[in-house]
Structure formats: structure tokens, C-alpha cells
PAPA-244888 format. One record per atom (N, C-alpha, C, CB): residue in one letter; x, y, z. Coordinates in steps of 0.001 Angstrom, whole numbers, padded with zeros to 6 digits, always signed. Glycine has a CB too. Layout:
// residues N
AXYZ...
This chain:
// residues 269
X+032171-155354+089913X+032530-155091+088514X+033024-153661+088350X+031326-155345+087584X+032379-153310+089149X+032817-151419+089059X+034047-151114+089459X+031944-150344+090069X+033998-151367+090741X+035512-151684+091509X+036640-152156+090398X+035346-153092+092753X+036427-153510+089641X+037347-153906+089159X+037732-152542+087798X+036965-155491+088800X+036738-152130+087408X+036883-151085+086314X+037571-149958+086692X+035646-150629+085811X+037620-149190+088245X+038250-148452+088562X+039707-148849+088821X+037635-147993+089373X+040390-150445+089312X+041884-150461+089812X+041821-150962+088038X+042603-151725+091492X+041365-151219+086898X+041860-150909+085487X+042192-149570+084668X+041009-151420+084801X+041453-149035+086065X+041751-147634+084797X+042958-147063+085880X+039960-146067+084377X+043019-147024+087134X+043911-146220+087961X+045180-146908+087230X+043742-146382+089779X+045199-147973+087062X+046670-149504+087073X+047357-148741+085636X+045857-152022+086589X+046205-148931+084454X+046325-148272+083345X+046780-146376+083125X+045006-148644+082876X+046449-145759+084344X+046606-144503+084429X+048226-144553+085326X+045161-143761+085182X+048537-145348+086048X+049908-145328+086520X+050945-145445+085400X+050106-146434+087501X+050544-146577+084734X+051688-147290+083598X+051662-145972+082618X+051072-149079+082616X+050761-145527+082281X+050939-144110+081349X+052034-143222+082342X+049145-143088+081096X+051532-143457+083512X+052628-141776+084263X+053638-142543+084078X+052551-140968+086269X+054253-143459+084687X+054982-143904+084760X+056210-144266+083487X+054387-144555+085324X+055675-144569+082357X+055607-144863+081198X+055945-143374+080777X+054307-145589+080768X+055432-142103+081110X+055479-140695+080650X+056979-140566+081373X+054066-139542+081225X+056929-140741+082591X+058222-140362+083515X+059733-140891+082946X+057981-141103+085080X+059617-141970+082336X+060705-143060+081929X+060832-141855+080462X+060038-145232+081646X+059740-141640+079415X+060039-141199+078439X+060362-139330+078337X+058998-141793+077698X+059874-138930+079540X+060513-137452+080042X+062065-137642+080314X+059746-136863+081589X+062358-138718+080801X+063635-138787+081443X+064931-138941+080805X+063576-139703+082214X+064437-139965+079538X+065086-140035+078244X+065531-138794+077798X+064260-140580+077263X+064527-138365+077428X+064489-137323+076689X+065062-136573+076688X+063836-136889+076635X+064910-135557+078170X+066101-134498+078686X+067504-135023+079075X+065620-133765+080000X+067750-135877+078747X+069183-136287+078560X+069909-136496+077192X+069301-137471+079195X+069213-135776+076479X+069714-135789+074706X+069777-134206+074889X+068331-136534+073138X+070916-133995+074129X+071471-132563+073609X+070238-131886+073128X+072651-132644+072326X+069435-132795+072090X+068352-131983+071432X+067987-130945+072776X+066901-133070+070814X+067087-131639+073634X+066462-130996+074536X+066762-129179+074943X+066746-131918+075603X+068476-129522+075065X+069177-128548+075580X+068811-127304+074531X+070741-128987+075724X+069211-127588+073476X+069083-127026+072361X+067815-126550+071921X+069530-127754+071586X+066645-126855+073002X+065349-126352+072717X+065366-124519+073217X+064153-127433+073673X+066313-124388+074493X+066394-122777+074575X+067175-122114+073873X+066708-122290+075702X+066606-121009+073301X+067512-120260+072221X+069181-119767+072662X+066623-118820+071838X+069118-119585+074023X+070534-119255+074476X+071192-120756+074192X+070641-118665+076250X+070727-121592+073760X+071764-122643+074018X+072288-123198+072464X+071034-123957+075019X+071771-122496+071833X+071312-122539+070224X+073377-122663+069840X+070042-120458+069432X+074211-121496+070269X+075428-121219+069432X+076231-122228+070365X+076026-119462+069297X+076361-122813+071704X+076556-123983+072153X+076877-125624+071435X+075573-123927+072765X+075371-125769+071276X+074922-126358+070758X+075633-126962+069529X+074045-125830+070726X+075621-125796+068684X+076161-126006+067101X+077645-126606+067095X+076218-124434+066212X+078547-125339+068253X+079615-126048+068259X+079674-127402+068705X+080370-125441+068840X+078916-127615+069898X+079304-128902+070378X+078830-129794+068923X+078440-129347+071996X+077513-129673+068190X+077364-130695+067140X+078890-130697+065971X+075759-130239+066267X+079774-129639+066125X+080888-129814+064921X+081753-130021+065750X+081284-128658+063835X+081753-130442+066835X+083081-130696+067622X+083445-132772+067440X+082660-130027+069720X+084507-132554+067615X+084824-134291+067991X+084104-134814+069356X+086660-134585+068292X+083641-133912+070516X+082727-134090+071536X+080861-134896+070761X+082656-132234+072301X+080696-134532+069531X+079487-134658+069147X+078551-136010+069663X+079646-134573+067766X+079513-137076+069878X+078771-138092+070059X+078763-138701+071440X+079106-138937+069156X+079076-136844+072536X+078574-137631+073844X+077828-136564+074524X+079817-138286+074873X+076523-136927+075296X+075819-136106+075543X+076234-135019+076903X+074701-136844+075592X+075776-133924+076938X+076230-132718+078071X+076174-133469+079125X+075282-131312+078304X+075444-134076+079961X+075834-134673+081063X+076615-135576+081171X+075093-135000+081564X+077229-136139+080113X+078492-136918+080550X+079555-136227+080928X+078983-137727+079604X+079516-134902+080130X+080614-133819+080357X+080533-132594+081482X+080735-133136+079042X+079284-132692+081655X+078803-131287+082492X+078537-131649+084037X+077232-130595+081814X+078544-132825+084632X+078555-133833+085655X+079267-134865+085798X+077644-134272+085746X+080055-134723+087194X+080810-136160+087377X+080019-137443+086977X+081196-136375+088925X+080873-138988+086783X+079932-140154+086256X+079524-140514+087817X+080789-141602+085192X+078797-139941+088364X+078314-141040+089486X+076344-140545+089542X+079463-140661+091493X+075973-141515+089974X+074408-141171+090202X+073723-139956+090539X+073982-141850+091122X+074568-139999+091977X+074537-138642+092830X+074602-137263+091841X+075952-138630+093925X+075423-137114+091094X+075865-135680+090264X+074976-136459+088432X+078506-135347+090241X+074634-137222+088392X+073357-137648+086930X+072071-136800+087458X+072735-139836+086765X+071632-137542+088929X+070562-137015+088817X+070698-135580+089479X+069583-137895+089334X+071053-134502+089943X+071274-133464+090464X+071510-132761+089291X+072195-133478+091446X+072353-133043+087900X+072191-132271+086726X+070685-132416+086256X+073224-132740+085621X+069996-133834+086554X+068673-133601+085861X+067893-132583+086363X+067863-134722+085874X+067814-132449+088124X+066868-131753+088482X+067789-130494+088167X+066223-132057+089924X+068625-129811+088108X+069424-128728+087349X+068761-127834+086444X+070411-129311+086573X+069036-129232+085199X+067796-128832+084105X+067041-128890+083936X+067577-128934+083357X+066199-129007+084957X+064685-128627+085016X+064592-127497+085623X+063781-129554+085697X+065130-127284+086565X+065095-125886+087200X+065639-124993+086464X+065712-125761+088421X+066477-125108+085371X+067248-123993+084377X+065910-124021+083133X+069235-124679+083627X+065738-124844+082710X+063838-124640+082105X+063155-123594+082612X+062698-125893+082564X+062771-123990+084861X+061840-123183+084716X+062581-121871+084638X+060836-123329+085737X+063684-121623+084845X+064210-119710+084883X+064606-119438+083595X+065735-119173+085960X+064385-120055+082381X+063992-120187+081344X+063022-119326+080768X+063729-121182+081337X+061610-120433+081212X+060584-119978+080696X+059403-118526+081811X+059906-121526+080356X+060335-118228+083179X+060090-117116+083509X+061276-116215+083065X+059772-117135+084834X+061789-116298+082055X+063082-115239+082038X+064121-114637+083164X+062553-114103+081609X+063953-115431+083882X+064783-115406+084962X+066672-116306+084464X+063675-116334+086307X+067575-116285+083709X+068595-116643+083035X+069685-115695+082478X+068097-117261+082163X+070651-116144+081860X+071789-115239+081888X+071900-115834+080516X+073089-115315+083099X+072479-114069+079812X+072657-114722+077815X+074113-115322+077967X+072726-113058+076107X+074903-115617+078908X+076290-116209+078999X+076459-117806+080404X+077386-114555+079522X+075776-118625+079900X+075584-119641+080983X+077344-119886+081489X+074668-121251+080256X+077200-120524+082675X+078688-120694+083228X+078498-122290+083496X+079149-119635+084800X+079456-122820+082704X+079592-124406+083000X+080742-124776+083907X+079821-125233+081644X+081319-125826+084722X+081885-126112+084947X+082114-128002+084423X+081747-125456+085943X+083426-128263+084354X+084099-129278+083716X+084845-130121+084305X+084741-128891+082925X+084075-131277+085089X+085350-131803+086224X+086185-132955+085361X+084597-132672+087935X+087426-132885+086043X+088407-133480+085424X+087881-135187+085228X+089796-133197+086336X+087083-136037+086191X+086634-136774+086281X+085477-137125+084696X+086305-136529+087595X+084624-136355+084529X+084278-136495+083546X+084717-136550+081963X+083747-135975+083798X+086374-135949+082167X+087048-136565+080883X+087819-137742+081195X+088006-135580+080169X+088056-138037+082141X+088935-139039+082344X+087980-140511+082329X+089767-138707+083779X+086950-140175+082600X+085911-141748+082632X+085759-142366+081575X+084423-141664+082988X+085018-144159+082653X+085515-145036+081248X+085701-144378+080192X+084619-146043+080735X+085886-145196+079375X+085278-145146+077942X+085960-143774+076937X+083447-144934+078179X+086310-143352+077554X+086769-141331+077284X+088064-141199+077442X+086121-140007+078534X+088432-140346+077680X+090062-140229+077685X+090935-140904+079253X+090407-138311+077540X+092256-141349+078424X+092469-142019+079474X+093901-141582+079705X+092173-143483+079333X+094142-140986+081234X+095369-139991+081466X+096829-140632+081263X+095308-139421+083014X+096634-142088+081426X+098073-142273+080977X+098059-142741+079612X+098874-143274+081853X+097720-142703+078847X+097348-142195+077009X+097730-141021+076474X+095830-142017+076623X+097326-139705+077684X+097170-138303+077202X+098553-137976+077926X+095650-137362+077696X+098949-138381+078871X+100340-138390+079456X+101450-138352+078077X+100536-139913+080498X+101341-139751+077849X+102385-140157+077104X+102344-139923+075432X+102502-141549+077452X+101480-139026+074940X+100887-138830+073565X+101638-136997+073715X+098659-139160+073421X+102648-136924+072519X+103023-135716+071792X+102410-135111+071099X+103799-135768+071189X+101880-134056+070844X+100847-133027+070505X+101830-132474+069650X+100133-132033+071697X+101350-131428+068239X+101818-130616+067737X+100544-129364+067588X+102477-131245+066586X+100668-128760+068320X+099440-127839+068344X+099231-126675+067376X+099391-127249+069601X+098157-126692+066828X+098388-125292+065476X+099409-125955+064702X+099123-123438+066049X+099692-127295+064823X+100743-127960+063961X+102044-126960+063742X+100049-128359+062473X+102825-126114+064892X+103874-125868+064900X+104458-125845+066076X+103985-125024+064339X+103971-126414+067358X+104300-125974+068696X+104084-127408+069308X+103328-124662+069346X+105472-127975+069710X+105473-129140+070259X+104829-128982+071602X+106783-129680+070282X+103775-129470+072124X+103522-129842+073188X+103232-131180+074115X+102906-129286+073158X+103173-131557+075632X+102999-132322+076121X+102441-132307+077463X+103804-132743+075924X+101209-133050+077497X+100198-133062+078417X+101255-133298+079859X+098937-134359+078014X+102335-134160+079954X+103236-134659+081364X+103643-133532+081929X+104619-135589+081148X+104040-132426+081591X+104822-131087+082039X+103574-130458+082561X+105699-130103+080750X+102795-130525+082120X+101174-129336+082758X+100086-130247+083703X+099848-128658+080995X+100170-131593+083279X+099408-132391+084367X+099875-132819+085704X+099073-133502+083854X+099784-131495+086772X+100567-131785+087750X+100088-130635+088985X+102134-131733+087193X+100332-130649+089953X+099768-129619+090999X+100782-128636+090753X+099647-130102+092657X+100261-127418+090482X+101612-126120+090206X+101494-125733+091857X+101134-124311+088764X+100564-126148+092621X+101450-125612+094130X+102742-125525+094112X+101337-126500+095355X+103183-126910+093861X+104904-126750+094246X+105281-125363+093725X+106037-128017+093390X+105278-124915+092968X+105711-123944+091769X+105533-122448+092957X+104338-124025+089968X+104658-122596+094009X+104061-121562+094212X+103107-120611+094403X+104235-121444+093979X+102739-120925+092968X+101864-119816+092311X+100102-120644+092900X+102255-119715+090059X+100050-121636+093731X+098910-121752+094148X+097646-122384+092933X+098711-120361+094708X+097865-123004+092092X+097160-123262+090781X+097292-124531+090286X+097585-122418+089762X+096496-125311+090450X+095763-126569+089589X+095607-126504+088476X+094583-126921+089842X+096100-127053+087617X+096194-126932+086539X+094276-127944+086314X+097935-127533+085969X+093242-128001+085475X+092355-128797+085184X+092284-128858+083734X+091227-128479+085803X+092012-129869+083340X+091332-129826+081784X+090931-128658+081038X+090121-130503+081756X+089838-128326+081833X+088981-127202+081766X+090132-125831+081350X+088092-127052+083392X+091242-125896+082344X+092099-124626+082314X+092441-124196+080988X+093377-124794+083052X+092731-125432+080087X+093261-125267+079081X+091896-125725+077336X+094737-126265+079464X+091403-126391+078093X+090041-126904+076893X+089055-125942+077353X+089267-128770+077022X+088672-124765+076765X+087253-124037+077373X+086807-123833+076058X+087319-122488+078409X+085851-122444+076227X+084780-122260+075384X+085280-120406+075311X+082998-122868+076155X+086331-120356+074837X+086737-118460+074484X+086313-118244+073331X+088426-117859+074387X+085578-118707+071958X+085129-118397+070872X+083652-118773+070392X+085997-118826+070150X+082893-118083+069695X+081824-118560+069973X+081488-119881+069444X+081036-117731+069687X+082431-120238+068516X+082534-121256+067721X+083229-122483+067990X+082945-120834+066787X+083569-122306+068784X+084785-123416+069371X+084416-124114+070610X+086238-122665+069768X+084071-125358+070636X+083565-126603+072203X+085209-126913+072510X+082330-128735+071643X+085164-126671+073597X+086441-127063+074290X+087571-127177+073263X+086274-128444+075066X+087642-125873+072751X+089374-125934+071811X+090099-125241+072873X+089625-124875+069975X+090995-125353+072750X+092554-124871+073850X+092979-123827+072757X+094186-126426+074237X+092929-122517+073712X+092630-121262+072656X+094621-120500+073704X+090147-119919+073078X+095378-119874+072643X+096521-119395+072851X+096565-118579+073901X+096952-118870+071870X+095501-118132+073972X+095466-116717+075340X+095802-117526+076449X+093705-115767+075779X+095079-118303+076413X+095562-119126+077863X+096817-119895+077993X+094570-120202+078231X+097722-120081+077205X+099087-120429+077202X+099661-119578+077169X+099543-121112+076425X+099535-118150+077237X+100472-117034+077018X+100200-116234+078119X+100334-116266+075685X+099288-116487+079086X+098915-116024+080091X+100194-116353+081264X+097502-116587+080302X+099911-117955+081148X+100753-118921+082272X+102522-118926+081425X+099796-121042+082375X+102967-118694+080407X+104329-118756+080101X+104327-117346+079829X+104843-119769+078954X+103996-116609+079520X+104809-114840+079747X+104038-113880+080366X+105176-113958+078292X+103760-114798+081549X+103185-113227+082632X+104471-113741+083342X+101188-113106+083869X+105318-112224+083938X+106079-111719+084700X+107474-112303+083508X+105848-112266+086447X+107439-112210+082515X+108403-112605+081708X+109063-111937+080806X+108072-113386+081210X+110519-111463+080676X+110982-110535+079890X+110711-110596+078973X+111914-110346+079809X+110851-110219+077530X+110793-110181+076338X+112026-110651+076155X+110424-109042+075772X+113303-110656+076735X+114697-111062+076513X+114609-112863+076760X+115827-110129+077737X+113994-113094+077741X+113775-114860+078300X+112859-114871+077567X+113389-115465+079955X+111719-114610+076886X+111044-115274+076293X+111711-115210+074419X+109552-114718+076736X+112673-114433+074355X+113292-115008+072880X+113959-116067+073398X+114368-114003+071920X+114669-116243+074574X+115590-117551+074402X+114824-118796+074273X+116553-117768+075627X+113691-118494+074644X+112527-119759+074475X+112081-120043+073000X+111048-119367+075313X+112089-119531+072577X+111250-118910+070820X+111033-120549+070159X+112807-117570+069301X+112517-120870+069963X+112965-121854+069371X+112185-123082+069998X+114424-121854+069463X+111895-123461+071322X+111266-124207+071875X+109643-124631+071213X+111362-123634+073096X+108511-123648+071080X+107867-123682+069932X+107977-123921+068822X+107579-123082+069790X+108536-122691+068246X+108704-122185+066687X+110026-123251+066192X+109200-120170+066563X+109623-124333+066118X+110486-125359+065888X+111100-125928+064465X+109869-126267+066445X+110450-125019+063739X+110521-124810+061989X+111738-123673+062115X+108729-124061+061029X+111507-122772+062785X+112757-121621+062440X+113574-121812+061832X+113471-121143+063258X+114866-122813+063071X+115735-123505+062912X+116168-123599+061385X+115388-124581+063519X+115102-124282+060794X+115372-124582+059497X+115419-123717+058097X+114602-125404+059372X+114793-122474+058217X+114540-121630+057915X+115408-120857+057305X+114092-121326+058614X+116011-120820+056033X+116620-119775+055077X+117177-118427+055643X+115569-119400+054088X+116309-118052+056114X+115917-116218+056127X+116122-116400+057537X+114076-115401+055549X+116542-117512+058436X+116815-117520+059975X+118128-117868+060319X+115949-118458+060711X+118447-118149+059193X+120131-119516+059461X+121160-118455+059705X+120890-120788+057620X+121321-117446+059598X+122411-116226+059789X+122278-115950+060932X+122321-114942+059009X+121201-115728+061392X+120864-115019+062461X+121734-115926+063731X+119111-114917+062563X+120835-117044+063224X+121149-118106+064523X+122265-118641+064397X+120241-119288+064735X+123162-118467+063633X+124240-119281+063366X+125434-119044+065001X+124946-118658+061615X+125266-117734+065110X+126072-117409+066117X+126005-116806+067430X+126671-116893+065683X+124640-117054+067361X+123741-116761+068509X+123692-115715+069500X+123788-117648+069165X+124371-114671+068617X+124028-113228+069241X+122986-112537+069358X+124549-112427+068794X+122192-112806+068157X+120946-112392+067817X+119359-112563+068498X+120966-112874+066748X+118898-111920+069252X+117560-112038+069834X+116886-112056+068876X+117092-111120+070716X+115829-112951+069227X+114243-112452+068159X+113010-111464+068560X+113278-113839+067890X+113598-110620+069521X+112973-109170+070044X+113557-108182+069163X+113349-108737+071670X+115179-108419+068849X+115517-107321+067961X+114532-107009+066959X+116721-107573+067306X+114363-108419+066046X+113358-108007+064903X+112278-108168+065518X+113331-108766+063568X+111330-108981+065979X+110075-108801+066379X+109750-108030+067817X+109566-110090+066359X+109881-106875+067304X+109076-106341+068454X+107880-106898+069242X+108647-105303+068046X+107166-107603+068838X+105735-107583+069317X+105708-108962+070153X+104542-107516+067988X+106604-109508+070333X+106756-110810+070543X+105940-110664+071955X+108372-111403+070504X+105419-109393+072946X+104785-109540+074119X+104016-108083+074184X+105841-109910+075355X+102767-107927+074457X+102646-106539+074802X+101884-106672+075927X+102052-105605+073763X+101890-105895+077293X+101240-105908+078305X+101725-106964+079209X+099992-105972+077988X+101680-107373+080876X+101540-108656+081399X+101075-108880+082035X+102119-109173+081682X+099683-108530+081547X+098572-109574+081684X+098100-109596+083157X+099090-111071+081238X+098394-107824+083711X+097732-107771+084794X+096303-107795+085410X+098093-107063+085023X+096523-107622+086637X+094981-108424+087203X+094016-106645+087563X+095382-109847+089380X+092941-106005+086707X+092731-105173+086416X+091681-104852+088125X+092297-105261+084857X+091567-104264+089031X+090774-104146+090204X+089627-104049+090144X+091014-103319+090868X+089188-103576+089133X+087469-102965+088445X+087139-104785+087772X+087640-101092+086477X+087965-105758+087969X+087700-106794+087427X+087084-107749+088617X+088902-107244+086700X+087791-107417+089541X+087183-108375+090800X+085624-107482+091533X+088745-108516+092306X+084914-106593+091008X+083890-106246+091354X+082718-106926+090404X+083998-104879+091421X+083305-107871+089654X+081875-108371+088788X+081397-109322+089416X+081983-108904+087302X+082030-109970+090598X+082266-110559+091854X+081553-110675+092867X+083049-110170+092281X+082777-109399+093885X+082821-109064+094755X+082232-107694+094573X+083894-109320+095197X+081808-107483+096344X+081446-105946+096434X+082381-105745+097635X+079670-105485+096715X+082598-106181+098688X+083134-105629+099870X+084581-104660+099252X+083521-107029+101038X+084503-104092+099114X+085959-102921+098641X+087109-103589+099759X+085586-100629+099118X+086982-102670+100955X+087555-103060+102243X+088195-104557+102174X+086396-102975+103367X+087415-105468+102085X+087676-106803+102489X+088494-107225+101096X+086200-107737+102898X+088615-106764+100036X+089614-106771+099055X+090836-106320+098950X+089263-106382+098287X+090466-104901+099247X+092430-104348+100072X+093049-105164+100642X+092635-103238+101366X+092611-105537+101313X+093430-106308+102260X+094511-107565+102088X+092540-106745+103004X+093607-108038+101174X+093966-109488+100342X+095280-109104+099665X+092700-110025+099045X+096755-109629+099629X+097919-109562+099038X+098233-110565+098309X+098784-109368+099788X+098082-112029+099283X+098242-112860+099094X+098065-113966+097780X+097914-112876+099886X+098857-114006+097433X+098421-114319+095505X+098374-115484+095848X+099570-114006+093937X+099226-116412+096423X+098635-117864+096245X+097794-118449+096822X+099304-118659+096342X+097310-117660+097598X+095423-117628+098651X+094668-117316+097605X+094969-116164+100143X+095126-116313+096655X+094258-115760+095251X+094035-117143+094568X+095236-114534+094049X+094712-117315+093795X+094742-118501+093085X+094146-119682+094058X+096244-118765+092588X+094479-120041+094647X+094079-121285+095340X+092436-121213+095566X+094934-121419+096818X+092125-119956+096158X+090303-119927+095740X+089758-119988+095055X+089590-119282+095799X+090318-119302+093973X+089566-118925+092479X+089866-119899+091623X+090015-117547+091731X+091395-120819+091613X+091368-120916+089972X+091181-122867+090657X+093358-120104+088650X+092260-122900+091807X+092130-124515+092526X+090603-124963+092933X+093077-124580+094118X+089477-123967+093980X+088604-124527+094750X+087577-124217+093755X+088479-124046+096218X+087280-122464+093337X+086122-122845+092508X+086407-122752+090669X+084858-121733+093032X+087167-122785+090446X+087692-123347+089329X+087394-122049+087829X+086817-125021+089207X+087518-121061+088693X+087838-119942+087656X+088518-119755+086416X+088347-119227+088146X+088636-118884+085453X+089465-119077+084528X+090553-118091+084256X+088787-119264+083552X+091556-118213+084117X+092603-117686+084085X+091888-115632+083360X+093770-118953+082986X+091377-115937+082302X+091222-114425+081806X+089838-113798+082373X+091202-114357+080053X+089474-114928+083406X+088318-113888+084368X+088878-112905+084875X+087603-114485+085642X+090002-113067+084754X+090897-111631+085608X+091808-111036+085359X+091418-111721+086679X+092715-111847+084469X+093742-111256+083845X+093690-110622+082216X+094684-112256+083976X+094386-109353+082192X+094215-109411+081218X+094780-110160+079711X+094186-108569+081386X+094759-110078+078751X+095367-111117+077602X+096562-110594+077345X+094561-111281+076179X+097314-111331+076638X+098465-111080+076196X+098725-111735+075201X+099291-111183+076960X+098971-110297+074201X+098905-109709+072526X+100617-110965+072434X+099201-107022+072162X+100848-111692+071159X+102320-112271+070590X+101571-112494+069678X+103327-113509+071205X+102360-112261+068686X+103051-112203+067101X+103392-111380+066386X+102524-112588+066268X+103653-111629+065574X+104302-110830+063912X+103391-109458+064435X+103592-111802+061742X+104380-108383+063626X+103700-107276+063557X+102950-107352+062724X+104259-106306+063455X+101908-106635+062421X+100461-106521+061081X+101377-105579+060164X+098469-105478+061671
């Protein structure tokens, strides 16, 4: 009788762990959770006002396969405990694989291919021209999701912020080639009263009047690759820009203004 009272209470003491384990497991897979550390607090908010709101960080923050589900779980448990020893950083670093926007259910690339954008509702854009390996090009650079959807404001979950389009179209770019472009964007001009003279006979740059149309390009500052690196030596050396790129922005998936600096366009103030 005793016996039987002990495999009732052990049987009964499993189904609780067990039963605890299933409802731990739940659990830390809801945003709430995330949102329990205060660094994750201004995150958080955006992701709750974003159009992202109704899918949780590990769908986005881990490829969809088992292997990378459960490896984010034990992740965040281990980011808990350096958490709750203060062992953490007030600027977490996510990464965004292309796989995780493209799965079921989520965006689907020949949709986003063939779909015309008007961005800031004045700047025609299209996902087909940028979804593509820029090796050919050279310049050593993968274009990812991520490149262009990040987190540059504190307020903003994956908005596609201008710095990073002005990085990749007017670094190494005159101010003379980038008026002949103008019109390519600024697609209202055209129509424009106070523009129709100008353009009528197409002598006219839009550098004449706007000065500001570029300032700086958006060089790569040396005191920038030590937040990094330390070897000095083993940095000299390095010339090679599309070995640059191909490490940083293709393999570990860096971001364009980790290194470069920004580049100032528009109207004068």
C-alpha cells in the first residue's frame, strides 16, 4: 500500500514537472516574456505598433526549422541568465535571416518581386532591381532583407530608413550624376509649376539650385573598425574592398552604417 502511495505521488510529481515544462515552454515563446527585461521594453513597443505585431520574435529572430526554434529557446534562457547577473548590453544585436521572412505563411518573394512600392509615397520603388547578388556588380554585397528593413530609430521595427538607400546610390557619386537621376524618384517634379521652365530645356541641373542634394561620401571612418577589431597591423594590410564587404556585410551580415558614414540629401533648412 505504501509502495503504491509512493509511484502516486512520484507519477503525480512527474505530470506536474512535466506539465510545468510544456507550460514554461509556451510561455517563453510569447513576446510578453521578452518584454519582461527592461532593455527590451522600447523593442517591444515598436514591434507591438508595427504591422509585425501579430508574429512572435522567434518566427523572425530564427530560421523556421526545429534545429534554430529550439537553439533560440535555449538562447533565451541564457540571455535571462546574463540578464539577471547583469552580464548584457543596453543595445542587443539581432540578426534577420532572409528565410524567416520568406516562410510559409509570410511574405512571399515572387509577390514582393512583382509588387511596385511608392515609398514615403514619392519614390517609385521595386523589390526586382535590389533582390539579387550585387557580386556581379563587384562591390562584393548581398543585398538581405535585413539590409534594407532594420531597426535605425528607436521607434521604428523593421522600417527601411533613407540612410541606407543613400549610402548604396550616392557613395562614390557626383552631385552632377546624381541630378540626372533626381527625376527618377522625385517623380512629382515633372509636374510641378515652379519646375516646368527649368526642365523644359534641359540645361538646368538640380545642384544649381539645391546645393545640398549630397554632403560627404559616406566614408569608411578607421577609428570605426576598432569597435571590432584590435589587431592595427592585420588591418593595414587589408585593401581589398570586396573581401571587405563579402565578410562583413555577405557572411556575417553587418550593416551598411556600422561603418560608413551617413549621407546628409535634401532641401536646404
Amino acid at each position: 500500500m505504501k509502495k503504491k502511495k509512493v509511484m502516486i505521488s512520484l507519477g503525480v510529481f512527474l505530470f506536474l514537472l512535466i506539465a510545468g515544462m510544456i507550460a514554461a515552454s509556451i510561455y517563453t515563446e510569447q513576446p510578453e516574456f521578452c518584454n519582461s527585461c527592461h532593455l527590451m521594453k522600447p523593442y517591444y513597443k515598436a514591434w507591438k505598433e508595427s504591422p509585425h505585431k501579430m508574429v512572435k520574435c522567434l518566427d523572425c529572430h530564427y530560421e523556421p526549422n526545429l534545429k534554430s526554434h529550439l537553439w533560440g529557446k535555449i538562447n533565451g534562457l541564457a540571455q535571462v541568465m546574463d540578464y539577471t547577473l547583469g552580464r548584457y548590453s543596453e543595445k542587443p544585436v539581432a540578426r534577420i535571416p532572409d528565410t524567416s521572412c520568406l516562410r510559409s505563411g509570410c511574405h512571399r518573394k515572387e509577390k514582393i518581386i512583382n509588387t511596385k512600392i511608392m515609398f514615403k509615397g514619392k519614390v517609385k520603388f521595386q523589390h526586382a532591381t535590389h533582390w539579387r547578388d550585387f557580386d556581379e556588380l563587384g562591390k562584393g554585397v548581398h543585398l538581405r532583407c535585413a539590409t534594407c528593413h532594420k531597426w535605425l530609430t528607436y521607434d521604428k521595427h523593421l522600417a527601411v530608413d533613407e540612410n541606407t538607400c543613400l549610402i548604396c546610390h550616392f557613395k562614390n557619386v557626383s552631385v552632377e550624376q546624381i541630378s540626372k537621376q533626381c527625376s527618377t524618384c522625385h517623380t512629382e517634379i515633372k509636374d510641378r509649376a515652379d519646375h516646368k521652365e527649368f526642365l523644359q530645356d534641359g540645361t538646368a541641373s538640380c545642384a544649381d539650385c539645391h546645393t545640398t542634394i549630397k554632403t560627404t561620401n559616406a566614408p569608411v571612418l578607421k577609428q570605426m573598425c576598432y569597435f571590432c577589431h584590435a589587431d592595427k597591423e592585420k588591418l593595414d594590410k587589408i585593401k581589398d574592398r570586396e573581401l571587405l564587404h563579402r565578410r562583413h556585410i555577405t557572411e556575417k551580415k553587418a550593416e551598411c552604417i556600422n561603418c560608413h558614414e551617413l549621407i546628409q540629401h535634401g532641401k536646404e533648412s
